[in-house]
N, C-alpha and C positions, 0 to 999 in steps of 0.2 A: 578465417571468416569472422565477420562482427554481427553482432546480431544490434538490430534499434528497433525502436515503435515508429511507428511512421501517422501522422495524421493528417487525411486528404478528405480535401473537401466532397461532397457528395454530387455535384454538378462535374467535378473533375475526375469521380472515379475511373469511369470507361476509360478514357485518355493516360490515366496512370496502370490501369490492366493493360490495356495494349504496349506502354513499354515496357512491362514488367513482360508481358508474354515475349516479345523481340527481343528480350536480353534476357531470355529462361534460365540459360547455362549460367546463367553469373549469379541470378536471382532467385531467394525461395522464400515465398511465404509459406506461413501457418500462423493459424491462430492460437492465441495466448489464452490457456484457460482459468487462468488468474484473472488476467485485463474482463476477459468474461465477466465474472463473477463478483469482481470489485475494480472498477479501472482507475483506482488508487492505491491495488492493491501493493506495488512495490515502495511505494512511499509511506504507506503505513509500516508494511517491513521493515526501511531503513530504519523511520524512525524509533521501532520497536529495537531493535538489536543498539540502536545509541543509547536508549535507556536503560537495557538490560549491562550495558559495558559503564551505563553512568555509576549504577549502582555495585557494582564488580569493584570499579575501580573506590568506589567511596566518593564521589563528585555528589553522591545523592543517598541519601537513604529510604528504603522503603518501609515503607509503616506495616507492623505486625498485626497478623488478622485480627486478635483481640484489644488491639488499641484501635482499631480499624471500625470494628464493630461494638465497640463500646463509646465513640465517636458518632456512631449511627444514632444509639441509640438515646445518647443526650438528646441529639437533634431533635428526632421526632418527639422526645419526652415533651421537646418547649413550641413542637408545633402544635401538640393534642392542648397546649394550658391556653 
């Protein structure tokens, strides 16, 4: 079995339930409670897990909280002047 996202237009739903209902035994929905809650939410995923393999492999490095935060804090020093 494959699972996909499927997006159907709102004038076309009934017509898409009804073959979804005529071809039951082949067919299952449920809803994604990711897509819920973020419906980006698999592409922010991937893209998350590319950056965490960027920086594993060495392609990237990530900056340590205290250079991180001592970068803040330049910042704002020069936006209070």
């Amino acid at each position: 079995m494959q699972t996909m996202a499927v997006q159907i237009q709102d004038n076309f739903i009934q017509n898409f339930m009804s073959y979804v209902d005529s071809h039951s035994e082949n067919i299952t929905i449920s809803k994604d409670k990711n897509l819920e809650y973020d419906p980006y939410f698999y592409e922010r995923q991937k893209e998350l897990h590319q950056i965490k393999n960027d920086i594993d492999s060495g392609k990237i490095k990530m900056i340590e909280n205290e250079d991180f935060w001592s970068d803040i804090d330049s910042f704002v020093e020069t936006l209070q002047k």
